[in-house]
C-alpha positions in Angstrom: -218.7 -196.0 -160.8 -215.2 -194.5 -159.6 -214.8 -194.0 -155.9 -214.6 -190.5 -154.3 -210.7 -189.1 -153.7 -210.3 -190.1 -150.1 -209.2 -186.9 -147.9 -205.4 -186.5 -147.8 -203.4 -187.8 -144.6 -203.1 -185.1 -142.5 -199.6 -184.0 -142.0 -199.7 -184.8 -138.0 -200.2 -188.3 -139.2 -197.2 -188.9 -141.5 -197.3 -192.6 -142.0 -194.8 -192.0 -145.1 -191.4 -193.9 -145.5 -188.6 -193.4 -147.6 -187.7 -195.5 -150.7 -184.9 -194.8 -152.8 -185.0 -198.2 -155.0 -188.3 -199.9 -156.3 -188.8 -203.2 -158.4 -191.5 -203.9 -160.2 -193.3 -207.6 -159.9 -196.4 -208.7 -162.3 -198.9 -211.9 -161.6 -202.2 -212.9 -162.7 -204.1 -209.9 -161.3 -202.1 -207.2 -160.0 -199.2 -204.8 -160.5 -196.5 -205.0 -157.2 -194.0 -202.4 -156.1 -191.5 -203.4 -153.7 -189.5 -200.1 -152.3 -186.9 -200.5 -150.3 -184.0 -198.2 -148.7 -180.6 -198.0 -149.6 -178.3 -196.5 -147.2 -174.8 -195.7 -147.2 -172.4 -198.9 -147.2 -172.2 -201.2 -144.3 -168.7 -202.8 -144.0 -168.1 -202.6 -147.7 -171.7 -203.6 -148.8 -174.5 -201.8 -149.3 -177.9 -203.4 -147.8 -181.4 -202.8 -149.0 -184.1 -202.5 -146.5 -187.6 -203.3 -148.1 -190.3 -201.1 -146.5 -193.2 -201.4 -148.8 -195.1 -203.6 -150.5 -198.0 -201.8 -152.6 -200.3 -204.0 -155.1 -201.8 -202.2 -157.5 -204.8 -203.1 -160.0 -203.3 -203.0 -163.4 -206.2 -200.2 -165.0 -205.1 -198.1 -162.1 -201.1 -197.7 -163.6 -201.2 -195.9 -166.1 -203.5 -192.5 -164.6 -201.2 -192.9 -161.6 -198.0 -192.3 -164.1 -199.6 -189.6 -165.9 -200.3 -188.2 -162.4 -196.6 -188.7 -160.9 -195.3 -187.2 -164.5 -197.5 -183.9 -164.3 -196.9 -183.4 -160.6 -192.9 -183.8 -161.0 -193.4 -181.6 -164.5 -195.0 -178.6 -162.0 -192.7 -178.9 -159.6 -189.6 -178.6 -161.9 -191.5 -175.6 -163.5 -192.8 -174.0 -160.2 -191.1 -175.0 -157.2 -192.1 -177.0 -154.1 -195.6 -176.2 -153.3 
């Protein structure tokens, strides 16, 4: 039986962090992400600072994309919510 949707994070408790670069690592069991920050260049170079890690069940990628693709398909169409 699915789970309940948890409750979202309140806003007061923004535990986000920004990724501008992902890649994308398979094993046995699991799907990983690895996001990481790219900032402006640092004495020529430019350094990517990994802040996440999320491992996700494989049956679980494919709703989230359809998810990610309808909510970035409303807010081309509408506008930020």
């Amino acid at each position: 039986m699915p789970a309940e949707h948890a409750d979202p994070i309140p806003v007061d408790e923004d535990v986000a962090v920004y990724a501008n670069r992902f890649d994308v690592w398979l094993s046995e069991h699991d799907i990983a992400l690895d996001l990481y920050a790219v900032g402006p260049p640092e004495d020529g170079e430019r350094v990517a600072t990994p802040v996440a890690r999320v491992r996700l069940p494989p049956t679980m990628v494919f709703p989230m994309i359809r998810t990610l693709s309808g909510t970035l398909d409303a807010f081309l169409e509408e506008g930020p919510s």
